[in-house]
N, C-alpha and C positions, 0 to 999 in steps of 0.2 A: 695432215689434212683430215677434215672429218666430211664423212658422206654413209651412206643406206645400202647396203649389202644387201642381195634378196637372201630370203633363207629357202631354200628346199629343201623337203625330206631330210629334214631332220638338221642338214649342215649347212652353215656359215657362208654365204658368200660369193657360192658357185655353184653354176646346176649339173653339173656332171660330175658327181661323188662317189669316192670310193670310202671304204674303210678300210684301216689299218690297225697295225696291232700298237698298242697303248696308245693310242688318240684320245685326247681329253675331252673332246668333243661330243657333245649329247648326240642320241640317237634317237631320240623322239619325234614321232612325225610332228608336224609345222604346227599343229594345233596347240603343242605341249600331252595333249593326252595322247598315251602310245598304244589305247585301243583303238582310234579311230583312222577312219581309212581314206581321210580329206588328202590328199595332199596339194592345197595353195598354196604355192609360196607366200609367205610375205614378208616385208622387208626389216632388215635390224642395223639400229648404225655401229657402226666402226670407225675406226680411229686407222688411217692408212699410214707408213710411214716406208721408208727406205732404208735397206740398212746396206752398210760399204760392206765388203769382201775382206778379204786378209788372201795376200800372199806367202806363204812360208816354202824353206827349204823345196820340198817336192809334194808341196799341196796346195792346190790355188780351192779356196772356197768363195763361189761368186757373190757380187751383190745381190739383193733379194726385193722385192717388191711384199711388204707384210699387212697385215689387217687384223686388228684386234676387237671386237664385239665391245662398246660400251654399255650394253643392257645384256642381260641374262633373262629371258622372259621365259625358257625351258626351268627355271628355278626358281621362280618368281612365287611360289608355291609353298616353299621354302627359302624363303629371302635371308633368313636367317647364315645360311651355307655357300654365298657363292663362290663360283670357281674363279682360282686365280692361276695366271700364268707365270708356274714358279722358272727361275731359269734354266731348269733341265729339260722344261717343254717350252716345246720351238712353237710361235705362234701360227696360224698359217699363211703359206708364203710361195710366192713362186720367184726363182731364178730369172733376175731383168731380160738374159738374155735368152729366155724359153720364152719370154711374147711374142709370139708370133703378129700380134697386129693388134692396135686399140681403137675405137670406130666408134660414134654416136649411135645409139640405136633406132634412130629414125634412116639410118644409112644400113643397117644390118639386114639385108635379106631375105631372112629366115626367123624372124621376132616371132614367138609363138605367145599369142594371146589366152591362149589355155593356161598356160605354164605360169604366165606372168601378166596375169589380170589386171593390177594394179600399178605396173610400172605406169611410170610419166614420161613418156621417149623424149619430148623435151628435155628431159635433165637425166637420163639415163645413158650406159655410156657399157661396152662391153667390151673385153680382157679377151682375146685368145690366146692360147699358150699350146705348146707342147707335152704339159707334164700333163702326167695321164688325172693324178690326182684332182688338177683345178684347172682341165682344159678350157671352160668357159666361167671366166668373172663377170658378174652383172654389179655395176656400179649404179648407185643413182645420187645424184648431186645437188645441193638443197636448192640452185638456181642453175638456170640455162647457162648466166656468164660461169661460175663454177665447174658444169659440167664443161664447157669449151676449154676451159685453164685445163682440166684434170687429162682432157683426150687430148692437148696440145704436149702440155707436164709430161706425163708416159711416154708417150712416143718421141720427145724429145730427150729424156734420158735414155730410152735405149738406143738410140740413134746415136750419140753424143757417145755412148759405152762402147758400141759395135766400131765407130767409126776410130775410137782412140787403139783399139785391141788393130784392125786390119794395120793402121798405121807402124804400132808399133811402137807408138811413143811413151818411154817409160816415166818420164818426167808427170806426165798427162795421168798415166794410170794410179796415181796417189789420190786424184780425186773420187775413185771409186773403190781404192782398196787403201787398207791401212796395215803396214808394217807391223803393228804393234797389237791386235787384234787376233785372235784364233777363232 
């Protein structure tokens, strides 16, 4: 699926960003210039996908919720160079079962107007997780019915994940992992 990721400070996606070591990931604030001291978000699409897990011997690696940037606007400068996601680098991602909850953001609480000047809460749509990395995802989706599919979609696979693992059924867990994957 494709949908509008905010960008803050510099990263991809989600407003609560860490850094780590070899992330591909620009570090430039929102503006693109990395002397200035704006930081607005604003918004850049991604291409959202899912990817299944692999079960092996004595290693379960979960499925993942992923997001990959279709514009590169921190390069755009240099269009000539962009960055590509070769397969040694993992695109960014969260574990299905780190969401802790996905919510329209006309239902979110705490929406900071500061932050996120330009979102459209209409079609916006926000990821909590566990992982420290991308505790909060801000989705925004090109239409209101979109955005319903996308906050229905998520919370429907992880529900559908959680509920196969409690169960227990092994027959069931082929749809989210694959044998033959690492």
């Amino acid at each position: 699926f494709r949908c509008t990721a905010w960008r803050t400070s510099g990263w991809i996606g989600w407003n609560d960003s860490k850094s780590s070591g070899g992330n591909t990931r620009s570090k430039n604030n929102t503006n693109g210039n990395s002397n200035s001291s704006n930081n607005t978000p604003f918004p850049i699409a991604v291409d959202g996908a899912f990817e299944v897990g692999s079960h092996l011997d004595h290693m379960v690696v979960q499925p993942k919720f992923t997001w990959t940037p279709r514009a590169q606007p921190h390069l755009q400068k240099n269009a000539h160079s962009p960055k590509l996601f070769l397969s040694e680098s993992a695109p960014p991602q969260v574990e299905l079962l780190s969401i802790i909850w996905v919510n329209k953001a006309c239902a979110y609480q705490r929406w900071d107007r500061n932050r996120y000047p330009y979102a459209r809460l209409d079609r916006t749509c926000v990821v909590s997780t566990n992982n420290t990395n991308h505790s909060t995802i801000v989705l925004e989706a090109r239409s209101s019915q979109e955005q319903d599919w996308l906050v229905f979609s998520l919370k429907l696979i992880v529900a559908w994940l959680a509920s196969i693992i409690i169960s227990m059924d092994e027959d069931m867990l082929h749809e989210f992992f694959s044998p033959y994957s690492a």
